[in-house]
N, C-alpha and C positions, 0 to 999 in steps of 0.2 A: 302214672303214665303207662304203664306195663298193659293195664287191663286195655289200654286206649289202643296201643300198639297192637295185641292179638287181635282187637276188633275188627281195626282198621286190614292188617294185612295175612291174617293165618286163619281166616276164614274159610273151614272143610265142614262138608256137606257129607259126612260119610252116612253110605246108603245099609239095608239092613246085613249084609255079610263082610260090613268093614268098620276098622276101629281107628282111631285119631289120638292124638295127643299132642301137649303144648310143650316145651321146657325151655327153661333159662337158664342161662349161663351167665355170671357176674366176669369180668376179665380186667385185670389190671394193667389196662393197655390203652392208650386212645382208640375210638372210632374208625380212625382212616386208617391206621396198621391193619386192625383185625379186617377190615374191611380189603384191603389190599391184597389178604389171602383170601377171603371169601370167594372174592368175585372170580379167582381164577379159574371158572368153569373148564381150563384142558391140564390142571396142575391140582386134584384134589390131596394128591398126596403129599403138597407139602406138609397139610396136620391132620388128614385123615389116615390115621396108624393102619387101617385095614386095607389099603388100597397100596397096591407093589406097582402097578405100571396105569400109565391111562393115553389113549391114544384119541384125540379129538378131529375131527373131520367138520369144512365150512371155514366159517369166517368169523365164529364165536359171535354170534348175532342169534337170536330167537331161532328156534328153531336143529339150530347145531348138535351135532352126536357124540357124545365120548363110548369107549369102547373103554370100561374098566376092568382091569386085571383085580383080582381078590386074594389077598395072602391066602398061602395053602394052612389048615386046617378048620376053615370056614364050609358053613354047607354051598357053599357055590366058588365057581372060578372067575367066573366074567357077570358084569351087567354091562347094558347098553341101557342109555341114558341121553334123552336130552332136554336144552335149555330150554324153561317154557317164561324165564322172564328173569329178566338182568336190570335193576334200577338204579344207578351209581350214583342219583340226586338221593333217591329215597332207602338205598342199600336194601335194596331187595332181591334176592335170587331162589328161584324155583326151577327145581328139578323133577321130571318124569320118567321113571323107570319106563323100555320101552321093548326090554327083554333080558335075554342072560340066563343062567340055567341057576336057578335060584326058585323061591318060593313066595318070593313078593310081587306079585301081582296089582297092577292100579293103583302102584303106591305113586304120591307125589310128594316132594316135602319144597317147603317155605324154610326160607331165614333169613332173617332181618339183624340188623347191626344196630345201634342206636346209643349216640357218644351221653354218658351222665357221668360223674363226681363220684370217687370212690376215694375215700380218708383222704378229701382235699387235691386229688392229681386225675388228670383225666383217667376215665375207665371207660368201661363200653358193656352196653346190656345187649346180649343174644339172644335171639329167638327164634325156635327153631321144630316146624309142626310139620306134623304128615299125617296121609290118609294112606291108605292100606286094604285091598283084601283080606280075610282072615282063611287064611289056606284051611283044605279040609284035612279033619282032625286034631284043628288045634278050635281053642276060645279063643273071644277077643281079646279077655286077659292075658295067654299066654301070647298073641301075637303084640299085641300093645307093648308089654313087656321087656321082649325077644329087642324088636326096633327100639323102643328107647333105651336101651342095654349100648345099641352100637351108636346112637346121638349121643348116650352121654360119655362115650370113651371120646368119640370124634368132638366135642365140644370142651371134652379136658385137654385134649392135645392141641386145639387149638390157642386155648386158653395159655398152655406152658411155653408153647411156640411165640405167641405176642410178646408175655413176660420174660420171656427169655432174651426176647430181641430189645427190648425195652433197657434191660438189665447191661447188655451188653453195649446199648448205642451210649451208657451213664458210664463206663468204663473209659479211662484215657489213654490217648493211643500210649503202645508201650515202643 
C-alpha cells in the first residue's frame, strides 16, 4: 500500500536544479490523533520542534499564509508559507514555501496520514515529500540531505507527541 500511496499523492515533477525525496514514518497512534495535529495548518508547532512561533492569516482554507518564526540557531528566522491543499477525507496536506529569509526556494512538501495495524493496535503510516531548489553551491545531495534532516526530526516529534498522548489518555484519572 505504501508504494500506492506515494503514487497516488506525493507526486514531484522536480525540474533540472531541484531535488525530491519520499520518507515514512511508522507511529504508534491511530490515524485521526496524528492527523488532528497534521492538519493544523496555524499551530505547526505543536510537533515541529524547529518552529517557536507561527502566526496564520485568512480563514485556514486554500490559499491561507502562516508567518513562521524559526528557533534561533537555524540558518533562517522566519518562512512564509502557504496552504496549497488540506483533505481531511483523504488526509492530505501541502504546503508552499512562499518566502522567509532562508535558502529553500520552490520548495513544496506533501503529507499524507494513512490509519494501518501496528503489533495489533491501531498506528498510522506518514508520508511526507518535497521538492526543492537546490541553492547555489550546494548538490542535490547535500540539499536532499539538509531537508530531510529537518522532516525526519519533525516526523520523530511528531511521532513522540501522538504516543505520548496515546500513553497518557491509557492512564487513570488519579
Amino acid at each position: 500500500m505504501e508504494e500506492e500511496y506515494v503514487r497516488r499523492h506525493h507526486s514531484h515533477e522536480p525540474g533540472d536544479n531541484q531535488c525530491s525525496s519520499t520518507l515514512v514514518k511508522h507511529i504508534r497512534a491511530p490515524a485521526h490523533l496524528v492527523w488532528s495535529l497534521v492538519r493544523q495548518f496555524d499551530q505547526p508547532q505543536k510537533y515541529k520542534p524547529f518552529v517557536s512561533r507561527c502566526v496564520a492569516q485568512g480563514d485556514l482554507e486554500i490559499g491561507s499564509v502562516r508567518e513562521v518564526n524559526v528557533k534561533s540557531g537555524l540558518p533562517a528566522t522566519t518562512s512564509t508559507e502557504r496552504l496549497e491543499q488540506l483533505d481531511d477525507n483523504e488526509h492530505v496536506l501541502s504546503v508552499k514555501i512562499v518566502g522567509g529569509d532562508h535558502r529553500l526556494r520552490n520548495y513544496c512538501s506533501i503529507i499524507t496520514v494513512h490509519p494501518m495495524v501496528i503489533d495489533g493496535r491501531p498506528g498510522t503510516l506518514v508520508i511526507e515529500s518535497f521538492v526543492v531548489d537546490v541553492p547555489e553551491g550546494n548538490t542535490k545531495d547535500e540539499t536532499c540531505y539538509f531537508v530531510e534532516a529537518f522532516i525526519k526530526c519533525n516526523l520523530k516529534s511528531l511521532a513522540d507527541v501522538c504516543e505520548q498522548l496515546v500513553e497518557k489518555a491509557k492512564q487513570p484519572d488519579a
